[in-house]
mmCIF file as Biopython writes it, N, C-alpha, C and O atoms, coordinates in Angstrom:
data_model
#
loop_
_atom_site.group_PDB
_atom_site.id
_atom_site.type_symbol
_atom_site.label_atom_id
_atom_site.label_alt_id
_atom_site.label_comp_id
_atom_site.label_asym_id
_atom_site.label_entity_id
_atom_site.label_seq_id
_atom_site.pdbx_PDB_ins_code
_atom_site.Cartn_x
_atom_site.Cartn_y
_atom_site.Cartn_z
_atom_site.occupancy
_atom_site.B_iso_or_equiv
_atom_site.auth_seq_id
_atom_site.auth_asym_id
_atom_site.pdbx_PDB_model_num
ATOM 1   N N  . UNK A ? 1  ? -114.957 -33.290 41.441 1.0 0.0 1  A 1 
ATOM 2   C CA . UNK A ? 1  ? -116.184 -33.972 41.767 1.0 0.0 1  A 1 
ATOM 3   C C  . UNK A ? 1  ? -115.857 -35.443 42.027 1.0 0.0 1  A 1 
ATOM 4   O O  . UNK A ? 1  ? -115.085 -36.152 41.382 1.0 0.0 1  A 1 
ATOM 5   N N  . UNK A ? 2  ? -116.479 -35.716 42.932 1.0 0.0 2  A 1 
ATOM 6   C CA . UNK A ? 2  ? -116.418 -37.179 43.298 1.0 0.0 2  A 1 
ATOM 7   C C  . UNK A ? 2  ? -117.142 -38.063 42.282 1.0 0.0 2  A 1 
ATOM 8   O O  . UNK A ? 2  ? -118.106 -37.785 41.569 1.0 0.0 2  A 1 
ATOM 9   N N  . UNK A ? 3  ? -116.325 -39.385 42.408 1.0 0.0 3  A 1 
ATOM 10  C CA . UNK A ? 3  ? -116.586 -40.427 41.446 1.0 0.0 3  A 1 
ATOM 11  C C  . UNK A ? 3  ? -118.419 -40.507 41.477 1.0 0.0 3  A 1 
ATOM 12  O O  . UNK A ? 3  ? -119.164 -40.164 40.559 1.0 0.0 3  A 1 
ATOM 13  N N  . UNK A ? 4  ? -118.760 -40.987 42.634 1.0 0.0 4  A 1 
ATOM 14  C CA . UNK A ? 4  ? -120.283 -41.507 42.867 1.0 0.0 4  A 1 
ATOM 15  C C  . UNK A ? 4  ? -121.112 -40.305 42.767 1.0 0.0 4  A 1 
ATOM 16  O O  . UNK A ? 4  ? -122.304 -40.602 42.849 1.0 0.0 4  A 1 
ATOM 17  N N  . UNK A ? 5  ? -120.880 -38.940 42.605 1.0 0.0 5  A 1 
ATOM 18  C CA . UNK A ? 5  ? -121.200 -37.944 42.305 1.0 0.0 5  A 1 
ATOM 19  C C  . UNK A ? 5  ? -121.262 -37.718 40.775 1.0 0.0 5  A 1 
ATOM 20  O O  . UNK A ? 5  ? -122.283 -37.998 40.148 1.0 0.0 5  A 1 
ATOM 21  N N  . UNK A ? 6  ? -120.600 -37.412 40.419 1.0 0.0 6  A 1 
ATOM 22  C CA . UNK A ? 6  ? -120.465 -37.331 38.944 1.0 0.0 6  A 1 
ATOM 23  C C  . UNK A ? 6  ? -120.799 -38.974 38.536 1.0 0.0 6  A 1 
ATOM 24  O O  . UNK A ? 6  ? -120.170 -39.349 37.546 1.0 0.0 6  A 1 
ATOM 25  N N  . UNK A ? 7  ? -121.369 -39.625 38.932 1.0 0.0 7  A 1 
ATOM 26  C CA . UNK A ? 7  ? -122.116 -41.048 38.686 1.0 0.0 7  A 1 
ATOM 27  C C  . UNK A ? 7  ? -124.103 -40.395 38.367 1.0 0.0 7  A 1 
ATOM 28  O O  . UNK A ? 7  ? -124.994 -40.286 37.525 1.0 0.0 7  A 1 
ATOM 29  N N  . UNK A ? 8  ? -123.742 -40.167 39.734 1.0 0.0 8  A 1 
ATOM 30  C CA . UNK A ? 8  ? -125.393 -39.614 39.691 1.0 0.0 8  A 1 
ATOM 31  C C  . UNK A ? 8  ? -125.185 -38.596 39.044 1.0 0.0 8  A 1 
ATOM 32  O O  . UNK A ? 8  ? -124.693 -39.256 38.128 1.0 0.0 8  A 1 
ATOM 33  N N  . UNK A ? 9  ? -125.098 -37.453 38.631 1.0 0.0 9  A 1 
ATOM 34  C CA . UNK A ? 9  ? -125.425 -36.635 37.562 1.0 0.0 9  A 1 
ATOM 35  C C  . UNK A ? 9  ? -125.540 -37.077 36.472 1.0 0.0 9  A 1 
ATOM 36  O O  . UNK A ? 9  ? -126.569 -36.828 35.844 1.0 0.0 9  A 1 
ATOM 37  N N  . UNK A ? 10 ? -124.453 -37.923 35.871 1.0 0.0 10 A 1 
ATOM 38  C CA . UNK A ? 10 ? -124.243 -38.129 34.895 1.0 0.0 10 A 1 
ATOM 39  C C  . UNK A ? 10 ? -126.167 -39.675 34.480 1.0 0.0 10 A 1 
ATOM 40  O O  . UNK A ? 10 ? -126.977 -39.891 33.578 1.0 0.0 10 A 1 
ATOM 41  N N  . UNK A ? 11 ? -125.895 -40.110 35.631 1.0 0.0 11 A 1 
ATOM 42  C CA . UNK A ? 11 ? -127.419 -41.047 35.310 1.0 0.0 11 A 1 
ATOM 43  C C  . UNK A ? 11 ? -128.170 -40.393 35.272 1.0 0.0 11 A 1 
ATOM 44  O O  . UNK A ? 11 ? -128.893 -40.618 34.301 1.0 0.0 11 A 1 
ATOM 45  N N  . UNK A ? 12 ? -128.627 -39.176 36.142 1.0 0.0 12 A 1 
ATOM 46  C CA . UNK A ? 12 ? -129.944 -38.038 35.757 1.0 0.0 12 A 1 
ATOM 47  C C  . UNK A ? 12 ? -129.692 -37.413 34.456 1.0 0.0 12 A 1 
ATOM 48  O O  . UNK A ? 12 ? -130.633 -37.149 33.707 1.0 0.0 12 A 1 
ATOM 49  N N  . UNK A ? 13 ? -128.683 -37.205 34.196 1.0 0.0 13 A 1 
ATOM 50  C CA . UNK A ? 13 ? -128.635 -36.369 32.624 1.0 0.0 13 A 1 
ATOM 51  C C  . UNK A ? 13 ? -129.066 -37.676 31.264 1.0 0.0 13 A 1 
ATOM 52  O O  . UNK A ? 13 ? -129.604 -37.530 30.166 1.0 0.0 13 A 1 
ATOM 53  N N  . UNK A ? 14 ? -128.619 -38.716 31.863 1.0 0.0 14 A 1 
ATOM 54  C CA . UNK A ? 14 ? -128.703 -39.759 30.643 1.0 0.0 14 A 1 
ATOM 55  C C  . UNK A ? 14 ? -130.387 -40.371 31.172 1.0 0.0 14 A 1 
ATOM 56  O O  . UNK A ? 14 ? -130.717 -40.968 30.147 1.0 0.0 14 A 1 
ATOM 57  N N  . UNK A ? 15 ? -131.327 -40.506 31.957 1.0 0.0 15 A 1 
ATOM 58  C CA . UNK A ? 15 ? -132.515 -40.518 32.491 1.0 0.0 15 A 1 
ATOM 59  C C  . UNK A ? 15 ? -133.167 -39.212 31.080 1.0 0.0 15 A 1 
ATOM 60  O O  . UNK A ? 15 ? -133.667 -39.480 29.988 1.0 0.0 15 A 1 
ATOM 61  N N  . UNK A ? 16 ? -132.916 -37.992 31.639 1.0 0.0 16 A 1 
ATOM 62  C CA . UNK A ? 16 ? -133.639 -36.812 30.929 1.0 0.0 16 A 1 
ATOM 63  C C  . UNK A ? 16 ? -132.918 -37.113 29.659 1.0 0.0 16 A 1 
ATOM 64  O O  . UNK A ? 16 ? -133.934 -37.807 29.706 1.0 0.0 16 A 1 
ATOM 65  N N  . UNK A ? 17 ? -132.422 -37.260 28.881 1.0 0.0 17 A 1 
ATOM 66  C CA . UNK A ? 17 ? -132.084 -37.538 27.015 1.0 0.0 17 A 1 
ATOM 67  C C  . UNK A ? 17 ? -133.000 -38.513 27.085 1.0 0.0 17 A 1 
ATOM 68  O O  . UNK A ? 17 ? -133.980 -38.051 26.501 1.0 0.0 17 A 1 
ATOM 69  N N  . UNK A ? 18 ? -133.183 -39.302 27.359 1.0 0.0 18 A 1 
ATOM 70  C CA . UNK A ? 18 ? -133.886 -40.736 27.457 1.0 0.0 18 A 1 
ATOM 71  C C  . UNK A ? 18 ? -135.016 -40.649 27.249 1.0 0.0 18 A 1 
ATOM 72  O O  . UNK A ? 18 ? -135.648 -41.165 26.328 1.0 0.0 18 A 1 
ATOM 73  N N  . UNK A ? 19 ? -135.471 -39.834 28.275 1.0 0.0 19 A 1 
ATOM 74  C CA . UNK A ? 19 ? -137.173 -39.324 28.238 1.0 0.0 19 A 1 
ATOM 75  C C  . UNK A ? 19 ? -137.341 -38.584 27.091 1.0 0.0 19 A 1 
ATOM 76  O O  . UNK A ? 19 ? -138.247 -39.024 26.384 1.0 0.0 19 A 1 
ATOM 77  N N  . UNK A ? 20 ? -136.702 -37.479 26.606 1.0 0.0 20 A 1 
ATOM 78  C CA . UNK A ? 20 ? -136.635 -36.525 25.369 1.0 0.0 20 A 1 
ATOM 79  C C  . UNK A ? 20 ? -136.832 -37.458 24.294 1.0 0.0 20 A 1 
ATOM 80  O O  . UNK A ? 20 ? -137.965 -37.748 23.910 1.0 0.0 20 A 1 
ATOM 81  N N  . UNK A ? 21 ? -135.756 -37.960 23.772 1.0 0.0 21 A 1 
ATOM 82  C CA . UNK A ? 21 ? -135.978 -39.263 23.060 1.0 0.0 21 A 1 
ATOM 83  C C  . UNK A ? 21 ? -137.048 -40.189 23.362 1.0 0.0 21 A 1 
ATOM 84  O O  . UNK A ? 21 ? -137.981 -40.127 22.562 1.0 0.0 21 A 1 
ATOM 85  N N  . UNK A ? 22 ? -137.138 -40.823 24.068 1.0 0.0 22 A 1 
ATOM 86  C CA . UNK A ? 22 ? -138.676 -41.317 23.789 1.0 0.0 22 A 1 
ATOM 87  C C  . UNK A ? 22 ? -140.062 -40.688 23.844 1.0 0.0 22 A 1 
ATOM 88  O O  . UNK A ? 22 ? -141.020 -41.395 23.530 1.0 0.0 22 A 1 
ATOM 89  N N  . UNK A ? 23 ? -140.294 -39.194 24.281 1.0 0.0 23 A 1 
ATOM 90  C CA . UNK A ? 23 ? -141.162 -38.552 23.852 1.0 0.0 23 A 1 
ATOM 91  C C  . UNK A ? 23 ? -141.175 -38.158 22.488 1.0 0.0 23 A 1 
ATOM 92  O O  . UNK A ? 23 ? -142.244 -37.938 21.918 1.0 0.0 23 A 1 
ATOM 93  N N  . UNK A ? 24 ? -139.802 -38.024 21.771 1.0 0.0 24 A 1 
ATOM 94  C CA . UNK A ? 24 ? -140.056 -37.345 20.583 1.0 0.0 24 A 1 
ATOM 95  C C  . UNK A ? 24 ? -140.691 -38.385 19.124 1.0 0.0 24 A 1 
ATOM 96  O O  . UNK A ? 24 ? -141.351 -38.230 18.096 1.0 0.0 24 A 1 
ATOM 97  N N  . UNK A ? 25 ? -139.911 -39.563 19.944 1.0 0.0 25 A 1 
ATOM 98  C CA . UNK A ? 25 ? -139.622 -41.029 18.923 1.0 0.0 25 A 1 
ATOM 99  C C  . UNK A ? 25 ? -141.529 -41.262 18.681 1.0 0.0 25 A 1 
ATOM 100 O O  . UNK A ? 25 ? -142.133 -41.416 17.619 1.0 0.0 25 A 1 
ATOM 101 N N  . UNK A ? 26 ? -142.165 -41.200 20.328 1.0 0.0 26 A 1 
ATOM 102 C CA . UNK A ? 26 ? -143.672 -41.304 20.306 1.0 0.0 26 A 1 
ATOM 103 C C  . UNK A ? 26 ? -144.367 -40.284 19.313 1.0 0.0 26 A 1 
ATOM 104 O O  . UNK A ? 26 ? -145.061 -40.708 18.389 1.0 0.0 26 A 1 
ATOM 105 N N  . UNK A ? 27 ? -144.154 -38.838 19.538 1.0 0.0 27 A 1 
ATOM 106 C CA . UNK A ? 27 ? -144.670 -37.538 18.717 1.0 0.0 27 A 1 
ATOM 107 C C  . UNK A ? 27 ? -144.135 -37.910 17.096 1.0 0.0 27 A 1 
ATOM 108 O O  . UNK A ? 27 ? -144.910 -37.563 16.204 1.0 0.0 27 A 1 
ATOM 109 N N  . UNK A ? 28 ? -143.219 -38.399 16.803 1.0 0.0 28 A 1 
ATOM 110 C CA . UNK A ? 28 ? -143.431 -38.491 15.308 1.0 0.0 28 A 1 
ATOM 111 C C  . UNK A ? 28 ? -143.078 -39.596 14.946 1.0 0.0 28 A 1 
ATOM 112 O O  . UNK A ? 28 ? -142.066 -39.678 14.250 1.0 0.0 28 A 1 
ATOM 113 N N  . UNK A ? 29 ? -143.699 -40.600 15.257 1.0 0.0 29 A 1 
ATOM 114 C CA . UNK A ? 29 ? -144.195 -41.625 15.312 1.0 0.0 29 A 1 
ATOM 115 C C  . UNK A ? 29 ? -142.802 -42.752 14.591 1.0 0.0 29 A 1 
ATOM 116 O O  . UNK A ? 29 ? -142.793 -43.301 13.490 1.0 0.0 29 A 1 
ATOM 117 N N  . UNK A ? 30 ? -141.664 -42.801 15.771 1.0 0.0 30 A 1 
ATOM 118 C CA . UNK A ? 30 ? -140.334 -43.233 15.401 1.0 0.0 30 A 1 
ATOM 119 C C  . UNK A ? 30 ? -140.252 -44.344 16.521 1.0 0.0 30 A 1 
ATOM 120 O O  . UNK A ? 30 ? -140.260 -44.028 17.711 1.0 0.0 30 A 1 
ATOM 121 N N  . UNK A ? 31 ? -140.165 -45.757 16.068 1.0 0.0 31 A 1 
ATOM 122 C CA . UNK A ? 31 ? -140.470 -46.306 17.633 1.0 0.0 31 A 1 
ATOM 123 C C  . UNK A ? 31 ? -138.777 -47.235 17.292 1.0 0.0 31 A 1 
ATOM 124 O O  . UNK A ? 31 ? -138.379 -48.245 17.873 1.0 0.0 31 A 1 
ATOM 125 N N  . UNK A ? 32 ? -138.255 -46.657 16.465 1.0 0.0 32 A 1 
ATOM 126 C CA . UNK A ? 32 ? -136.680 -46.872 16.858 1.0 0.0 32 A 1 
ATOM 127 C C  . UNK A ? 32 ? -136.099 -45.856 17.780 1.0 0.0 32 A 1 
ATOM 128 O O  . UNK A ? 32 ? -135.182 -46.194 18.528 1.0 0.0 32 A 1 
ATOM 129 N N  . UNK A ? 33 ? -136.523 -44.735 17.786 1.0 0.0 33 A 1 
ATOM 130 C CA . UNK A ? 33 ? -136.226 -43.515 18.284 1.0 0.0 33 A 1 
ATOM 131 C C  . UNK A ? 33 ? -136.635 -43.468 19.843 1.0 0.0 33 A 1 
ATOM 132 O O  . UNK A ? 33 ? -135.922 -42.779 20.572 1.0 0.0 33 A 1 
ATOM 133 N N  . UNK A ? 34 ? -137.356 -43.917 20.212 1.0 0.0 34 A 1 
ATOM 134 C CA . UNK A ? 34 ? -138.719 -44.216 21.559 1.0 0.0 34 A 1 
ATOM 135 C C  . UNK A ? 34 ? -138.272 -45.496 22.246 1.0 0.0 34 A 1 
ATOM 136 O O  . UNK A ? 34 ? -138.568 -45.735 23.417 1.0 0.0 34 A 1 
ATOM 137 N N  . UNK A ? 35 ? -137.545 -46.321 21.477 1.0 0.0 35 A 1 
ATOM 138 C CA . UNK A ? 35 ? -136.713 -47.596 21.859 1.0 0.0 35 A 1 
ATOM 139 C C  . UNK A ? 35 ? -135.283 -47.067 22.484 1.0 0.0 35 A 1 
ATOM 140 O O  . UNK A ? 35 ? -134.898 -47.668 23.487 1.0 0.0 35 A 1 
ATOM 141 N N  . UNK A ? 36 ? -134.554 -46.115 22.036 1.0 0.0 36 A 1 
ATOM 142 C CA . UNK A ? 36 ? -133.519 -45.813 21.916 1.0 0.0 36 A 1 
ATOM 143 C C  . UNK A ? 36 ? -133.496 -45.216 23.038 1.0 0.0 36 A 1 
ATOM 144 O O  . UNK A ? 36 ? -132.479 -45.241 23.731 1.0 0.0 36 A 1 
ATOM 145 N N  . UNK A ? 37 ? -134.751 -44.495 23.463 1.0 0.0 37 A 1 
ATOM 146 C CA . UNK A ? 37 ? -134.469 -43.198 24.722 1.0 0.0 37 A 1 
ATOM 147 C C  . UNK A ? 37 ? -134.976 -43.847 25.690 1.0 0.0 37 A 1 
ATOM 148 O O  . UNK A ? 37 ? -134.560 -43.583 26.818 1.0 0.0 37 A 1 
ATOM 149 N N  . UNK A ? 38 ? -136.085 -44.947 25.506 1.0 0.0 38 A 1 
ATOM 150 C CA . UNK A ? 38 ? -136.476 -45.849 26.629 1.0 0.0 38 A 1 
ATOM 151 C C  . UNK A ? 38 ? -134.737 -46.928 27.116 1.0 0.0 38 A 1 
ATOM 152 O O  . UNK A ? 38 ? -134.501 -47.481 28.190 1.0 0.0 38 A 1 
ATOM 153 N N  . UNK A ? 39 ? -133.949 -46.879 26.001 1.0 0.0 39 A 1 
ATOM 154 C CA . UNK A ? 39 ? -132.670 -47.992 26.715 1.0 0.0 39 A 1 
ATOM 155 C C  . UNK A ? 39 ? -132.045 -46.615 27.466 1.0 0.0 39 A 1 
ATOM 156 O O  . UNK A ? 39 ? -132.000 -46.504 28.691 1.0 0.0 39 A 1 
ATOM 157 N N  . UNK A ? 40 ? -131.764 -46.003 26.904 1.0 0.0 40 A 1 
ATOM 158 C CA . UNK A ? 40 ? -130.995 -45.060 27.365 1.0 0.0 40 A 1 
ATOM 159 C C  . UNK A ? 40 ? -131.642 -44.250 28.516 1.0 0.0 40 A 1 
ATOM 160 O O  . UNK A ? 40 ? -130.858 -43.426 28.988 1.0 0.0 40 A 1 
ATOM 161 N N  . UNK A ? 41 ? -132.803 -44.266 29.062 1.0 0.0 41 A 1 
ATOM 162 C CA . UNK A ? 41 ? -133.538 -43.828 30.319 1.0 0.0 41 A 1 
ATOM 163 C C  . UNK A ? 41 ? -133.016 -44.867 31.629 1.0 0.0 41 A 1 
ATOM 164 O O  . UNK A ? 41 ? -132.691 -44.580 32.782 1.0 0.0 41 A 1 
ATOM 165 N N  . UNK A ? 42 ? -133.092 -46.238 30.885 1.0 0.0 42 A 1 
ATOM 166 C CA . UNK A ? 42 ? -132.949 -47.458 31.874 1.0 0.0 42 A 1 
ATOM 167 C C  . UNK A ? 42 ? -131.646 -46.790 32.273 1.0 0.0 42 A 1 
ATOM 168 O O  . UNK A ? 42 ? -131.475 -46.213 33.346 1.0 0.0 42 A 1 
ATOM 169 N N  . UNK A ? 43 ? -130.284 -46.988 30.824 1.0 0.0 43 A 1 
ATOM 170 C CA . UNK A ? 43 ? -129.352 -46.643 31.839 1.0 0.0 43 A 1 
ATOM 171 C C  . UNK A ? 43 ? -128.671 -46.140 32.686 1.0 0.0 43 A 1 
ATOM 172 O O  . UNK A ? 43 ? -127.733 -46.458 33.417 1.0 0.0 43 A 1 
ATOM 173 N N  . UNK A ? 44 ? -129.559 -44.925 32.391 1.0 0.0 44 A 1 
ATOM 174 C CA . UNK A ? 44 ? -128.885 -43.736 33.315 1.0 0.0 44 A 1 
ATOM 175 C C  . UNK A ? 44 ? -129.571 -44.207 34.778 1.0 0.0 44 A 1 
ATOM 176 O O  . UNK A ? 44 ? -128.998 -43.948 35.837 1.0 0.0 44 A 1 
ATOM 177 N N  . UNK A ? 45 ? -130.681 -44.827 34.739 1.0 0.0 45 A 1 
ATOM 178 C CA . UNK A ? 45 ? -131.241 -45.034 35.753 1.0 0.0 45 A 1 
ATOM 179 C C  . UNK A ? 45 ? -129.973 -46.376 36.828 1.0 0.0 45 A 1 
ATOM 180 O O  . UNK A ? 45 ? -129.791 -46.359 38.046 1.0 0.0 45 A 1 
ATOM 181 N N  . UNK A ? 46 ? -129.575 -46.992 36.179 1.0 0.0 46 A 1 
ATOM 182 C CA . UNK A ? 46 ? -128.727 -47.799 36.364 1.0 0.0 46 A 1 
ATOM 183 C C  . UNK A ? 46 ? -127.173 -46.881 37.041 1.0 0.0 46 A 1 
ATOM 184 O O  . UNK A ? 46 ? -126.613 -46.950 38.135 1.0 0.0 46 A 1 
ATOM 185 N N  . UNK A ? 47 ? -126.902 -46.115 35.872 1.0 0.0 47 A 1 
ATOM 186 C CA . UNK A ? 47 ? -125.853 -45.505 36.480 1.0 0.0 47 A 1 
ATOM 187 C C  . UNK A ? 47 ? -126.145 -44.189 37.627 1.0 0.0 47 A 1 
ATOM 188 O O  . UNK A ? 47 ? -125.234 -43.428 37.955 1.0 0.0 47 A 1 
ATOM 189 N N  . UNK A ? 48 ? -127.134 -44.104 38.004 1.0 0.0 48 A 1 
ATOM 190 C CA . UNK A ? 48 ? -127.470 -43.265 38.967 1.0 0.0 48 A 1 
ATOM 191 C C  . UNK A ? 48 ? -127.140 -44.088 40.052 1.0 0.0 48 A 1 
ATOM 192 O O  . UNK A ? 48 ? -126.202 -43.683 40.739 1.0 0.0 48 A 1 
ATOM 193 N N  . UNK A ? 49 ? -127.691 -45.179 40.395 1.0 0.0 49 A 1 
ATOM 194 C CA . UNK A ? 49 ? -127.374 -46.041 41.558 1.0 0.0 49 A 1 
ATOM 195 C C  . UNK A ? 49 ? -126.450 -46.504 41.637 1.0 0.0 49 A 1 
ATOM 196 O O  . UNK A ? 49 ? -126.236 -47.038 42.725 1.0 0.0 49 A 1 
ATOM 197 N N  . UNK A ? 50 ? -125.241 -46.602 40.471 1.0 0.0 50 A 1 
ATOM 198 C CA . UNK A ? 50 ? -124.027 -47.622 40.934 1.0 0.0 50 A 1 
ATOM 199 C C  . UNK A ? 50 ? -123.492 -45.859 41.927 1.0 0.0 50 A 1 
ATOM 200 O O  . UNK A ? 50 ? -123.009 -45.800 43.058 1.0 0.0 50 A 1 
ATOM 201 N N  . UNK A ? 51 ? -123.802 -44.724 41.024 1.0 0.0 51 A 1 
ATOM 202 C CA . UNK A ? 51 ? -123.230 -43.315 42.102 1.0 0.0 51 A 1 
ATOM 203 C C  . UNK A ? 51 ? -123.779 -43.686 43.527 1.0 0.0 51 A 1 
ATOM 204 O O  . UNK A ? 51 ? -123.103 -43.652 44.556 1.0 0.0 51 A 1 
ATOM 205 N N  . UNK A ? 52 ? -124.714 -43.941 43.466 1.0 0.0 52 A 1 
ATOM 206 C CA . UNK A ? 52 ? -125.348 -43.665 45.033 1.0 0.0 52 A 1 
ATOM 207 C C  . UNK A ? 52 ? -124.623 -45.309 45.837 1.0 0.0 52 A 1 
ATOM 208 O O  . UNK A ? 52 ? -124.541 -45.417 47.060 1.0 0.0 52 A 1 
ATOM 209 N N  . UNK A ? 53 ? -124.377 -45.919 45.310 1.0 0.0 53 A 1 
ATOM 210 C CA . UNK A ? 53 ? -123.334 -47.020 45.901 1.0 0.0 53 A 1 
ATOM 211 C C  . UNK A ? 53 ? -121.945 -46.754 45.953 1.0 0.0 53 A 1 
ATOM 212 O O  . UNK A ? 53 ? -121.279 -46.992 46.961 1.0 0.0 53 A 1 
ATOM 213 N N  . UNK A ? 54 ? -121.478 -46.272 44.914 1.0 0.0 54 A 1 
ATOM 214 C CA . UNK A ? 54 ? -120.162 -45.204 45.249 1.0 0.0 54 A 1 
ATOM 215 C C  . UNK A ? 54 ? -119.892 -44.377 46.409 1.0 0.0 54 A 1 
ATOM 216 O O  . UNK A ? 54 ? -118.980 -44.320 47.234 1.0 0.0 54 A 1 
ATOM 217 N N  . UNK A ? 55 ? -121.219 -43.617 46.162 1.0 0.0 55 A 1 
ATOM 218 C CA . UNK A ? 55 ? -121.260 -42.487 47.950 1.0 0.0 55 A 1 
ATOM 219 C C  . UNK A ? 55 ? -121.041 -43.214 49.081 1.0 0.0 55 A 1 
ATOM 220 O O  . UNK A ? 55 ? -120.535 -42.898 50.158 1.0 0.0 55 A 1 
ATOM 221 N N  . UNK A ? 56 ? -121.629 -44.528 48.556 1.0 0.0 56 A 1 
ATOM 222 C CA . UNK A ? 56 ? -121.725 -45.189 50.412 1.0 0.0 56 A 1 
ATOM 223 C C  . UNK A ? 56 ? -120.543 -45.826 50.969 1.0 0.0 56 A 1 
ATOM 224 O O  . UNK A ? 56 ? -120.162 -45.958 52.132 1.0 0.0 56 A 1 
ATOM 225 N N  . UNK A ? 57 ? -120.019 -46.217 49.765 1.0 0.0 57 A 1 
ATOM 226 C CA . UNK A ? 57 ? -118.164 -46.711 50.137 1.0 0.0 57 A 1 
ATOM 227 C C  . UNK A ? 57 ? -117.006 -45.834 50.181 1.0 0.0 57 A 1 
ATOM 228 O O  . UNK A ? 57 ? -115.855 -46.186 50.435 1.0 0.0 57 A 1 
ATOM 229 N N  . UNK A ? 58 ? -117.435 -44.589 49.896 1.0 0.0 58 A 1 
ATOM 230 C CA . UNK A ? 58 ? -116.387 -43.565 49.576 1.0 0.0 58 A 1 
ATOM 231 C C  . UNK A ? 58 ? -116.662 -43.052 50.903 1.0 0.0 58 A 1 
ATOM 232 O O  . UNK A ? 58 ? -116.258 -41.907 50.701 1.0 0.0 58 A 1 
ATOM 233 N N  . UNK A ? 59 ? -117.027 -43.043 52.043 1.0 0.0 59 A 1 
ATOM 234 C CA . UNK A ? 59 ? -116.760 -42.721 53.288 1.0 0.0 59 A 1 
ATOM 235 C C  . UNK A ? 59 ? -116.208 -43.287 54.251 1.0 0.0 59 A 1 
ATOM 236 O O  . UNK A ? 59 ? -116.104 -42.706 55.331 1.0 0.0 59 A 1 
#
């Protein structure tokens, strides 16, 4: 798998923990937990795009 590929998966998989975690942190009322999946949503969101900037130089 390509670098900027396995970039973006890897930011959609760390996006969805993120969300899990901060839905769960909200449902039982953990707002360290809801903090934790909201950073960790950002970064995957972050590392999704450095992939999709990868794709564009890797051609």
């Amino acid at each position: 798998m390509k670098s900027g590929t396995k970039d973006q998966a890897e930011g959609t998989f760390h996006q969805l923990k993120g969300k899990v975690k901060e839905i769960a942190g909200k449902l039982s009322d953990n707002p360290k937990l809801a903090d934790e999946g909201t950073g960790e949503k950002i970064a995957g969101k972050v590392q999704e795009k450095i992939g999709q900037i990868k794709k564009v130089f890797e051609k």
